[in-house]
CHARMM internal coordinates of N, CA and C (Angstrom, degrees):
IC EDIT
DIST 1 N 1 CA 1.4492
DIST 1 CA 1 C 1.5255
ANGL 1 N 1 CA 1 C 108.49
DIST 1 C 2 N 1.2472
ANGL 1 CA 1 C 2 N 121.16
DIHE 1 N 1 CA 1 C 2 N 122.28
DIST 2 N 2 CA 1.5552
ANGL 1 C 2 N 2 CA 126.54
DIHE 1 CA 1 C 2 N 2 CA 171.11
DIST 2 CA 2 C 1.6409
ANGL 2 N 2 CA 2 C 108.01
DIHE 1 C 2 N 2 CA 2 C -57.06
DIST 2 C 3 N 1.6497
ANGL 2 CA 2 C 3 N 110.22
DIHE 2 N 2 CA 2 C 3 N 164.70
DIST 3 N 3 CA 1.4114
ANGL 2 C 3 N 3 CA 115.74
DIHE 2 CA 2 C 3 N 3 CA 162.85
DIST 3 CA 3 C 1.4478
ANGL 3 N 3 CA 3 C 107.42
DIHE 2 C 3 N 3 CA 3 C -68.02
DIST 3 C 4 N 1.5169
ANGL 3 CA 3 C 4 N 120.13
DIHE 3 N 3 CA 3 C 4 N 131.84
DIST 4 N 4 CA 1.6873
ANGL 3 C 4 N 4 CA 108.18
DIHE 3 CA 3 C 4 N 4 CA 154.13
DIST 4 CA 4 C 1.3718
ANGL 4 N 4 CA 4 C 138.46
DIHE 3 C 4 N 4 CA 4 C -53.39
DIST 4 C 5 N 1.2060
ANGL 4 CA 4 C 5 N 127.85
DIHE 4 N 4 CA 4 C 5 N 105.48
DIST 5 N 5 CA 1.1038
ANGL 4 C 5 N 5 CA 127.59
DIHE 4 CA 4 C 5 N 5 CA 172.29
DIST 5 CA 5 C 1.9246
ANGL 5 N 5 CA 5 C 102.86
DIHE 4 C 5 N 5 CA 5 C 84.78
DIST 5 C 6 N 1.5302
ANGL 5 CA 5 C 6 N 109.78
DIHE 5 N 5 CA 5 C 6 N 29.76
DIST 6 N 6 CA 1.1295
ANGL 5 C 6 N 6 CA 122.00
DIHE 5 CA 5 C 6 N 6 CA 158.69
DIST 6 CA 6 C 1.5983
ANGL 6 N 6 CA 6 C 144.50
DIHE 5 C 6 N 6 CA 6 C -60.43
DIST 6 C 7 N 2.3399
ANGL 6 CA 6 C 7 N 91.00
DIHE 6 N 6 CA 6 C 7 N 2.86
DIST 7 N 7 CA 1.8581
ANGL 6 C 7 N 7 CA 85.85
DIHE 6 CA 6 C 7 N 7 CA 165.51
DIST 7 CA 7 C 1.5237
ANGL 7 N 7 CA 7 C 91.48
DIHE 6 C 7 N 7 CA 7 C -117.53
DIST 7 C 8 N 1.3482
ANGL 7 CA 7 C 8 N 121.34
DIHE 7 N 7 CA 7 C 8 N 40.34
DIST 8 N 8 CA 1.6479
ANGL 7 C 8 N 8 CA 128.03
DIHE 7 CA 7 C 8 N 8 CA 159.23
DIST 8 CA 8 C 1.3463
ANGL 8 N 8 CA 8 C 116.43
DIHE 7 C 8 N 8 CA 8 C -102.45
DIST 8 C 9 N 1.6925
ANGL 8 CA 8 C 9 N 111.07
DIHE 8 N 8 CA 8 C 9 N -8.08
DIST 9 N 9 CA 1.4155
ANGL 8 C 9 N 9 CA 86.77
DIHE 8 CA 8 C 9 N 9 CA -165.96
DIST 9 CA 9 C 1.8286
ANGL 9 N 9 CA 9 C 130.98
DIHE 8 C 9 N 9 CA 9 C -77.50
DIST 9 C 10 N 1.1150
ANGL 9 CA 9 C 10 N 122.91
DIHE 9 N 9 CA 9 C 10 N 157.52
DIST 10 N 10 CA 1.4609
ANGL 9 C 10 N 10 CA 131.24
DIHE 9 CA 9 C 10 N 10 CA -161.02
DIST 10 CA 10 C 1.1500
ANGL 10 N 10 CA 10 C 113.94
DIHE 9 C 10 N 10 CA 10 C -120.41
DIST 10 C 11 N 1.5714
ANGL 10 CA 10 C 11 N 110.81
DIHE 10 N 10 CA 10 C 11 N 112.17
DIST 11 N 11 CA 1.5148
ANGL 10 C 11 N 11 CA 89.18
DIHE 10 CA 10 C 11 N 11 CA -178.61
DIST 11 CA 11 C 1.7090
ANGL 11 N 11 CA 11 C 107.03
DIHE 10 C 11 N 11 CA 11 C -99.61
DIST 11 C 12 N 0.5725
ANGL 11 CA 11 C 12 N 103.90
DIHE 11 N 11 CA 11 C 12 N 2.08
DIST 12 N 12 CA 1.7078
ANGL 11 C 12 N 12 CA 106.12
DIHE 11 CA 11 C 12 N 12 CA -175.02
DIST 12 CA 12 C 1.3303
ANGL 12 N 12 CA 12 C 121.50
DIHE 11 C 12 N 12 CA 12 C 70.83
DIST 12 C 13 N 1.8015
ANGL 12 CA 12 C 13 N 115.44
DIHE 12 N 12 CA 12 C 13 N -122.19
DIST 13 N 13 CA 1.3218
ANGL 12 C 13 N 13 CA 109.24
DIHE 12 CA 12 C 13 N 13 CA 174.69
DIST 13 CA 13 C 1.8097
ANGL 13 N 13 CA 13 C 97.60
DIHE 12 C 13 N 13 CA 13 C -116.12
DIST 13 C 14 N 1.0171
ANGL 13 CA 13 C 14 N 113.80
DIHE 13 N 13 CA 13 C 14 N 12.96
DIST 14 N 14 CA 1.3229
ANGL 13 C 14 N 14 CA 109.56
DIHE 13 CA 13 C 14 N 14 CA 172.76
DIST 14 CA 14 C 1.4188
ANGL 14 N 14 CA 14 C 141.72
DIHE 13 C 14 N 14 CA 14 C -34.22
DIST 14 C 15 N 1.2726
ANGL 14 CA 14 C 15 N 104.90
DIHE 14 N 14 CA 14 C 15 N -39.99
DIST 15 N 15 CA 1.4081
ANGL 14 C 15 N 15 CA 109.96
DIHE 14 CA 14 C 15 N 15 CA 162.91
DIST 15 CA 15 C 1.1471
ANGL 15 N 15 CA 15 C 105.43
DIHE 14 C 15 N 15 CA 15 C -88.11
DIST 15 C 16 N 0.9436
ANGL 15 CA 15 C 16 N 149.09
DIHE 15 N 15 CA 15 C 16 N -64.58
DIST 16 N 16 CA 2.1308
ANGL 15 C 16 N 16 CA 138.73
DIHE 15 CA 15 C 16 N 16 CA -177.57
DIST 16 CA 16 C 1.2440
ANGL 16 N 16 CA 16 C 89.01
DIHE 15 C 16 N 16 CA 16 C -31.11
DIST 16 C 17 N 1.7308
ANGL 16 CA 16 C 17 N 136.53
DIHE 16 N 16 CA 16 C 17 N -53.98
DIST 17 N 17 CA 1.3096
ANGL 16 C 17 N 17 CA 107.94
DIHE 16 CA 16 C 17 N 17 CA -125.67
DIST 17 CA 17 C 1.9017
ANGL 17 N 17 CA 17 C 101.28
DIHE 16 C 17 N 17 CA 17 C -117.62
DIST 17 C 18 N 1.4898
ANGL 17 CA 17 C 18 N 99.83
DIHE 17 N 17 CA 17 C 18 N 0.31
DIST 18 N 18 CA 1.5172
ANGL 17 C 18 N 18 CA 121.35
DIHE 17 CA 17 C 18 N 18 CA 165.33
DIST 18 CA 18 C 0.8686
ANGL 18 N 18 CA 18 C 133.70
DIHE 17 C 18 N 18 CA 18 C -135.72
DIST 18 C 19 N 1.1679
ANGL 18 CA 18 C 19 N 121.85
DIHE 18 N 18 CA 18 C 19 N -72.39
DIST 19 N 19 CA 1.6573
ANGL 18 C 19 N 19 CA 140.22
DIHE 18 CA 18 C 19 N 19 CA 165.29
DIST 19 CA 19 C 1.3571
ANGL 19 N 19 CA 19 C 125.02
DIHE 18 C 19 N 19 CA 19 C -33.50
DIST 19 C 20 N 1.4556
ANGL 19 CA 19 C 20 N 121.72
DIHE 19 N 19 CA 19 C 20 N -22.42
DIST 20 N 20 CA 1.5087
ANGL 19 C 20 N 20 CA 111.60
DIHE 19 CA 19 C 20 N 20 CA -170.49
DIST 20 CA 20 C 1.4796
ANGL 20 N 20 CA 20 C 79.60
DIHE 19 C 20 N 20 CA 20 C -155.09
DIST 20 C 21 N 0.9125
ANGL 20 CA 20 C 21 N 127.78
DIHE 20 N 20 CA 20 C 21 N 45.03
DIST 21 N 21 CA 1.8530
ANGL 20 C 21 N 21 CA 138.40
DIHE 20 CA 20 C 21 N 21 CA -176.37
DIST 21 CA 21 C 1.6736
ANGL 21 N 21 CA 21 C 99.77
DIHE 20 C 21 N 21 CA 21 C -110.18
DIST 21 C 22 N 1.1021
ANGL 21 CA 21 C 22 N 169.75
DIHE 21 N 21 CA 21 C 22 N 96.85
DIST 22 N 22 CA 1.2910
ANGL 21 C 22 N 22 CA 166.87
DIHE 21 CA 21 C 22 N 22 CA 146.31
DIST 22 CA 22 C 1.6692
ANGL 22 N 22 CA 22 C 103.67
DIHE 21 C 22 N 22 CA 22 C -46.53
DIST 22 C 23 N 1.3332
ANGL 22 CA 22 C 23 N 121.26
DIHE 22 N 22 CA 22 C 23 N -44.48
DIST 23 N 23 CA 2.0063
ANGL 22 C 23 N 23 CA 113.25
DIHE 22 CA 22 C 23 N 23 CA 161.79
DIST 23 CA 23 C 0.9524
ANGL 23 N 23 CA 23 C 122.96
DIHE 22 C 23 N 23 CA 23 C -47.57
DIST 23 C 24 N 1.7206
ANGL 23 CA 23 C 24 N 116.26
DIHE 23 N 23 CA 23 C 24 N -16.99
DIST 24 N 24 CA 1.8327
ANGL 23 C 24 N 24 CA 119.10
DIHE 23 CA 23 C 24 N 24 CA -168.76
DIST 24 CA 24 C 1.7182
ANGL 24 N 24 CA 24 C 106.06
DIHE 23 C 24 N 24 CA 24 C -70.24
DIST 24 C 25 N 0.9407
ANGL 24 CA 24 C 25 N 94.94
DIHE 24 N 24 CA 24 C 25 N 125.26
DIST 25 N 25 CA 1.9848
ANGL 24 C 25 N 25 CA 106.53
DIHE 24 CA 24 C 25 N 25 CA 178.67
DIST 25 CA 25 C 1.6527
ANGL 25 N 25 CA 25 C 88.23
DIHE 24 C 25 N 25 CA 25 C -54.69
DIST 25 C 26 N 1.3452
ANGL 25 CA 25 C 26 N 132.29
DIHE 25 N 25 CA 25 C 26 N -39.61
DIST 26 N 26 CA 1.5106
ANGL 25 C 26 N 26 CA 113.66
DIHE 25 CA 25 C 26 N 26 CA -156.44
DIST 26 CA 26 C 1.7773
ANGL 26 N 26 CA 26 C 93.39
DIHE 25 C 26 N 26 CA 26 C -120.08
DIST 26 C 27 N 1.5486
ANGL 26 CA 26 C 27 N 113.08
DIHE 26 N 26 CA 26 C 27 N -42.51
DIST 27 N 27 CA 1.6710
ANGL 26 C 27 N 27 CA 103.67
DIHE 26 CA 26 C 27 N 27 CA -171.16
DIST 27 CA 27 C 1.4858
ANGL 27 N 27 CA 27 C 119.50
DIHE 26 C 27 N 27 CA 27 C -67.90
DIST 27 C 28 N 1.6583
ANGL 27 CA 27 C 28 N 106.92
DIHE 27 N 27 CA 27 C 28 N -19.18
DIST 28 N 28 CA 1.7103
ANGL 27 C 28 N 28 CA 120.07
DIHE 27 CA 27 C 28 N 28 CA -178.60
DIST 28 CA 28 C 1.4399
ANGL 28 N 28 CA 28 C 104.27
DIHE 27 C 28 N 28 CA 28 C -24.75
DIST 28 C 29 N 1.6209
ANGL 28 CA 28 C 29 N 109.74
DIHE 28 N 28 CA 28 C 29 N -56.93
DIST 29 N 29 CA 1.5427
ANGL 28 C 29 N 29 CA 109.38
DIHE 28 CA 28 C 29 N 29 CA -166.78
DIST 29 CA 29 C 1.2032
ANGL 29 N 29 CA 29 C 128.35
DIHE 28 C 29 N 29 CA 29 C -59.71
DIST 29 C 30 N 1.7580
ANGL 29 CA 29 C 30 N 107.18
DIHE 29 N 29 CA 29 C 30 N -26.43
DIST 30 N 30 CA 0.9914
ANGL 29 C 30 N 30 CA 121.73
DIHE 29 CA 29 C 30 N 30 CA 154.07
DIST 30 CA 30 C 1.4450
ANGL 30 N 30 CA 30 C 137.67
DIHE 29 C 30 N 30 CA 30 C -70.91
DIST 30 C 31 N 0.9105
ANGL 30 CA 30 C 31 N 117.84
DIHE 30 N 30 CA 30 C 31 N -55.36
DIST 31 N 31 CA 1.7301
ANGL 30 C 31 N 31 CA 113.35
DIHE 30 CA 30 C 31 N 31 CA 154.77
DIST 31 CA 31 C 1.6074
ANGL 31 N 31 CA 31 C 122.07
DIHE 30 C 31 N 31 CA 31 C -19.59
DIST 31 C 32 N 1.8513
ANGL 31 CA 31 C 32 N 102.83
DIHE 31 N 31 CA 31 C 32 N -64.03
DIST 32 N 32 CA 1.1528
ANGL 31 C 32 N 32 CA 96.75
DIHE 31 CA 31 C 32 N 32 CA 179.95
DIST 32 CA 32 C 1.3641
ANGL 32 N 32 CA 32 C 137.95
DIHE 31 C 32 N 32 CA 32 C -69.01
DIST 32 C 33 N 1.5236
ANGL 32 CA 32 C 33 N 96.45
DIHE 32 N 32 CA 32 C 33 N -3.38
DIST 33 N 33 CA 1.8716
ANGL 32 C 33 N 33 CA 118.84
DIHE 32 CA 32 C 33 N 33 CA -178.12
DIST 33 CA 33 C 1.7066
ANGL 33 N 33 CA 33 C 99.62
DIHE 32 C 33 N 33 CA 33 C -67.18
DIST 33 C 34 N 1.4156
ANGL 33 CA 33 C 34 N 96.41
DIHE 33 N 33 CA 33 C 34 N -70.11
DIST 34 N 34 CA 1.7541
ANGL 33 C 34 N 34 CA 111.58
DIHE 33 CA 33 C 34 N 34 CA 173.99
DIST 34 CA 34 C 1.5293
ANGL 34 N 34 CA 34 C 114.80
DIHE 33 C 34 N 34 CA 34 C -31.68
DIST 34 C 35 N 1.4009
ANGL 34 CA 34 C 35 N 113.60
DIHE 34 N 34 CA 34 C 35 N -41.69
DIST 35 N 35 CA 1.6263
ANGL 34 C 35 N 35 CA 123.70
DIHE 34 CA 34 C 35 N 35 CA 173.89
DIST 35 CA 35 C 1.4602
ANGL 35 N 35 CA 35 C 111.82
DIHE 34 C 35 N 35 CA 35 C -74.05
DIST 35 C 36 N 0.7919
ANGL 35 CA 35 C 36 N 116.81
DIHE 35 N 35 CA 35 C 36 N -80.08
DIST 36 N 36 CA 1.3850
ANGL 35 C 36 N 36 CA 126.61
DIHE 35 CA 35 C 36 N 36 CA 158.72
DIST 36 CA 36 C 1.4286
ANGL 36 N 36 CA 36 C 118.23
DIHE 35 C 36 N 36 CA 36 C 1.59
DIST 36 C 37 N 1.8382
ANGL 36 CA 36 C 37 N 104.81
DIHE 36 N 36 CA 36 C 37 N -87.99
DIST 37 N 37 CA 1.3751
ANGL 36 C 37 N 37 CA 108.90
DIHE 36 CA 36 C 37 N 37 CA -163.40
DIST 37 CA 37 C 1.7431
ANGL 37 N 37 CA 37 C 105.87
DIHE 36 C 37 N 37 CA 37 C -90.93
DIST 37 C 38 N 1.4895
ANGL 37 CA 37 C 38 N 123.10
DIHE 37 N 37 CA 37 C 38 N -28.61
DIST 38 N 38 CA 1.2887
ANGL 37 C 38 N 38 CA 135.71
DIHE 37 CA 37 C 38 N 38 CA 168.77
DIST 38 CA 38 C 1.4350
ANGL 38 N 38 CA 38 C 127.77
DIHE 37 C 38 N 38 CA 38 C -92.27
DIST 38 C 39 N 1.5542
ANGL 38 CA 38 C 39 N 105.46
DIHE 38 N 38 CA 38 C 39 N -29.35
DIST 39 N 39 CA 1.4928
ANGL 38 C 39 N 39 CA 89.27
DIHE 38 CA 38 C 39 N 39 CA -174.48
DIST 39 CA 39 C 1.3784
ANGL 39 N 39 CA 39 C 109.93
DIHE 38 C 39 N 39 CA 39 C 93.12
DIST 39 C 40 N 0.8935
ANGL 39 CA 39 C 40 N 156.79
DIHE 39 N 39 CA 39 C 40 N 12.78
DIST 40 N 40 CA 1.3506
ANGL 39 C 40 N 40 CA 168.60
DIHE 39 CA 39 C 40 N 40 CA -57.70
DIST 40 CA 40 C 1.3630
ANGL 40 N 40 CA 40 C 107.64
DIHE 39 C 40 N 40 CA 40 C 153.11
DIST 40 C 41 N 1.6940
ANGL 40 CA 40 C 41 N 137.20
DIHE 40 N 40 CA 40 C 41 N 86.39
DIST 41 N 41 CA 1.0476
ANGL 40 C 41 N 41 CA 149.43
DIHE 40 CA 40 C 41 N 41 CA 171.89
DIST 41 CA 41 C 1.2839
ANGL 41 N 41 CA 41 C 124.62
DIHE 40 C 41 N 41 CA 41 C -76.98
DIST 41 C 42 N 1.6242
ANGL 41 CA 41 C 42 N 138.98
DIHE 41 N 41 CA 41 C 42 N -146.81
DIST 42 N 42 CA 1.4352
ANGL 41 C 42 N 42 CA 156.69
DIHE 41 CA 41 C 42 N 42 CA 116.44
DIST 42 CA 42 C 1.5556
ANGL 42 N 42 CA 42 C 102.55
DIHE 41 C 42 N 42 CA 42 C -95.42
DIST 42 C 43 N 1.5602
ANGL 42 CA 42 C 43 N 122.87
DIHE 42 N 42 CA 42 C 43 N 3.07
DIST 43 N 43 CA 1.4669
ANGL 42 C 43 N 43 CA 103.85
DIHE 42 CA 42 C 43 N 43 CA 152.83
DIST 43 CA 43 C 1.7749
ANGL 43 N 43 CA 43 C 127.06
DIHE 42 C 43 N 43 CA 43 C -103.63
DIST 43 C 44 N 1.4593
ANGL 43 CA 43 C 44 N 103.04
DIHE 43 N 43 CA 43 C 44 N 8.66
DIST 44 N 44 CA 1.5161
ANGL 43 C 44 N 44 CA 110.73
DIHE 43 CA 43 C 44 N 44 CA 175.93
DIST 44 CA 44 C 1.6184
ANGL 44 N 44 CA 44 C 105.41
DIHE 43 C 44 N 44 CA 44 C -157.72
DIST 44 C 45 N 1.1008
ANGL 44 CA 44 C 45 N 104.08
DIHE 44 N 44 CA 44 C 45 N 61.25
DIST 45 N 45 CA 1.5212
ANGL 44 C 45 N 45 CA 131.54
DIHE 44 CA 44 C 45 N 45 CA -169.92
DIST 45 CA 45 C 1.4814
ANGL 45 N 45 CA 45 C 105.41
DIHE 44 C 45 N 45 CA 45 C -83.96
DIST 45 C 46 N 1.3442
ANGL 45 CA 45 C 46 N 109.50
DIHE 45 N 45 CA 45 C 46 N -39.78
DIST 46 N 46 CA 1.7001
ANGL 45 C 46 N 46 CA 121.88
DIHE 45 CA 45 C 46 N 46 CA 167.50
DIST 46 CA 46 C 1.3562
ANGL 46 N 46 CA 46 C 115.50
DIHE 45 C 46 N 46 CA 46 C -26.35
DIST 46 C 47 N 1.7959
ANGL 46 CA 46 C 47 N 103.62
DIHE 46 N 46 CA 46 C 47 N -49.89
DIST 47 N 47 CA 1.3625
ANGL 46 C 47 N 47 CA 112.08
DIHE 46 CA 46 C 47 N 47 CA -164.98
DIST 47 CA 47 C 1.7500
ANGL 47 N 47 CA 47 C 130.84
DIHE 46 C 47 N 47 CA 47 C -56.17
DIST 47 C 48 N 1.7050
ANGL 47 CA 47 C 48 N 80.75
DIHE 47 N 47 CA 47 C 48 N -38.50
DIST 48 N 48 CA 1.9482
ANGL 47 C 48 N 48 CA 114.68
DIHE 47 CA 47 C 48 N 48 CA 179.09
DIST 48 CA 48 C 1.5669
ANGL 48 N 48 CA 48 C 90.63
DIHE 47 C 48 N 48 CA 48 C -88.42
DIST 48 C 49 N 1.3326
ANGL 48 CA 48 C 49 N 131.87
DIHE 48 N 48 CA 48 C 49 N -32.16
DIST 49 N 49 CA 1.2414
ANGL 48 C 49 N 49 CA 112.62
DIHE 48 CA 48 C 49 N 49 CA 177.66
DIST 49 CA 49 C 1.3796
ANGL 49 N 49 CA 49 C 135.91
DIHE 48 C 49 N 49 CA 49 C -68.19
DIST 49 C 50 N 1.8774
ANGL 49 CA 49 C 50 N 108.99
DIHE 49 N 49 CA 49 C 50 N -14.99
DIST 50 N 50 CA 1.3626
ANGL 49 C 50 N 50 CA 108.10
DIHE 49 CA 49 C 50 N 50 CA -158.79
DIST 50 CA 50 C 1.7665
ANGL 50 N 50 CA 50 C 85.63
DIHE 49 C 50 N 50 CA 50 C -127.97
DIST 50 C 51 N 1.3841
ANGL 50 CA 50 C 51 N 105.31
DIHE 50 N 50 CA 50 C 51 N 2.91
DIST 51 N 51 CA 1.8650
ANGL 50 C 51 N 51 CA 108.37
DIHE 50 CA 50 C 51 N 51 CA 158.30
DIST 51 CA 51 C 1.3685
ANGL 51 N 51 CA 51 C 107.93
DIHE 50 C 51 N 51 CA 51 C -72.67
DIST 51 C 52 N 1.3251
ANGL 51 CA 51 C 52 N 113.58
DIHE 51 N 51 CA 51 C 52 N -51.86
DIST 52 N 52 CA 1.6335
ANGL 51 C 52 N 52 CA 116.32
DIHE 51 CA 51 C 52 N 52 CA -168.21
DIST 52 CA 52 C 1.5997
ANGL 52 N 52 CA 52 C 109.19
DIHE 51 C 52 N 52 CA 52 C -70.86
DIST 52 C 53 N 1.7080
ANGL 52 CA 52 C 53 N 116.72
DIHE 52 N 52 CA 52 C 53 N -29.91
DIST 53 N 53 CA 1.7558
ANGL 52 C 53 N 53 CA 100.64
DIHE 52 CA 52 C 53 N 53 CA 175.82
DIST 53 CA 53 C 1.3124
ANGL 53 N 53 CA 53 C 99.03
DIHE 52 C 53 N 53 CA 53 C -89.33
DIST 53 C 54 N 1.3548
ANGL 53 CA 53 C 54 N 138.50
DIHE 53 N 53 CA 53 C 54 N -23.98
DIST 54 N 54 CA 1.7963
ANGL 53 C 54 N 54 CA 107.28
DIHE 53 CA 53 C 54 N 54 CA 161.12
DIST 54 CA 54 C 1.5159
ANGL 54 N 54 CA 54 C 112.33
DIHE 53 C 54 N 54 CA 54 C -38.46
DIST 54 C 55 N 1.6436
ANGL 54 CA 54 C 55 N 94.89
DIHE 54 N 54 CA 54 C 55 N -73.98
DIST 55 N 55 CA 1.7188
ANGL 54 C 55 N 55 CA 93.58
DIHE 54 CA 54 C 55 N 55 CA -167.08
DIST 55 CA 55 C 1.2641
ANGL 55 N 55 CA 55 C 105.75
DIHE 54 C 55 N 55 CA 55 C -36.64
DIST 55 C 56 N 1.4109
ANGL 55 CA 55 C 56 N 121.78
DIHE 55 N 55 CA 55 C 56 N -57.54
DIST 56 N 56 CA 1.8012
ANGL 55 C 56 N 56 CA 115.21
DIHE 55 CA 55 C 56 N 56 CA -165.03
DIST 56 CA 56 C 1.6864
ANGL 56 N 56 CA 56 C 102.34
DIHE 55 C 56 N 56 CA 56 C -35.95
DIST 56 C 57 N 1.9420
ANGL 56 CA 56 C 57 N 98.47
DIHE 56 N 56 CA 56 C 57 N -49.22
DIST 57 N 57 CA 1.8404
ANGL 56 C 57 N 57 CA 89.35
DIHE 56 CA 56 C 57 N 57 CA -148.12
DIST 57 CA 57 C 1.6332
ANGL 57 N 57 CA 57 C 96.69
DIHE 56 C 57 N 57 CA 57 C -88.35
DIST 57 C 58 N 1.6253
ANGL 57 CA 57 C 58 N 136.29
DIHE 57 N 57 CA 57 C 58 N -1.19
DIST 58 N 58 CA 1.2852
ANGL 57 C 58 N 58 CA 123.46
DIHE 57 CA 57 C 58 N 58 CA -138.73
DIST 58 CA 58 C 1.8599
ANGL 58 N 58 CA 58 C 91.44
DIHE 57 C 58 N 58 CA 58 C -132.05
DIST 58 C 59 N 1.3582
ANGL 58 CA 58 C 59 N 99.04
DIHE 58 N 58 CA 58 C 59 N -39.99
DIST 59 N 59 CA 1.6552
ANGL 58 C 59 N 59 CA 109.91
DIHE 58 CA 58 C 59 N 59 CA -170.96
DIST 59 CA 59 C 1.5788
ANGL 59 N 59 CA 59 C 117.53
DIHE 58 C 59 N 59 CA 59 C -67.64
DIST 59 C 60 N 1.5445
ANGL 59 CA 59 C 60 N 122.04
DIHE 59 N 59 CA 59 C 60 N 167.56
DIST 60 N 60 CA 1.0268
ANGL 59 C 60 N 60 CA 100.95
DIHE 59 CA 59 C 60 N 60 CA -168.52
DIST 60 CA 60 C 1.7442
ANGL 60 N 60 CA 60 C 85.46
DIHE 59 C 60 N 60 CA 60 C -114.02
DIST 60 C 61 N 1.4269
ANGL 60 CA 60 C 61 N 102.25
DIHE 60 N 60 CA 60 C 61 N 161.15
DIST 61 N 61 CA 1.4770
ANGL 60 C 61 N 61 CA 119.26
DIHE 60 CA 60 C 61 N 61 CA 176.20
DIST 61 CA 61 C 1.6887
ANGL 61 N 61 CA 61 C 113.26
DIHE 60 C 61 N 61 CA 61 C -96.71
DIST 61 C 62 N 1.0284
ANGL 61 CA 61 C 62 N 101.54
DIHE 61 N 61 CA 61 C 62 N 140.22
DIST 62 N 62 CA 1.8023
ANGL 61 C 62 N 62 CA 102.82
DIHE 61 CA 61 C 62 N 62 CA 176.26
DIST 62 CA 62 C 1.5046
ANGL 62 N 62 CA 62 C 101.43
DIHE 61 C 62 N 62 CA 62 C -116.73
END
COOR INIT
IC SEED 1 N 1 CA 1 C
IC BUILD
């Protein structure tokens, strides 16, 4: 079963402003995971950005 409405999804500023943020009191850990195991900055954020709207529009949902 696909996500509903999985070529809408939005991520906002979520990753700038948590997710790939290393200043975030709580996302830091996360940031540095993305660096770490991916490589995965706020200077090539594109990459994790246009992974997550495949999955939204391409992956299947359980």
């Amino acid at each position: 079963m696909k996500l509903p409405n999985g070529h809408k999804a939005d991520l906002g500023d979520k990753l700038e402003r948590y997710s790939l943020n290393p200043d975030h009191p709580k996302g830091k850990h996360k940031a540095l995971l993305f660096e770490k195991r991916l490589g995965i900055t706020l200077k090539n954020k594109d990459i994790l950005e246009q992974a997550l709207r495949e999955a939204a529009r391409e992956g299947e949902a359980e």
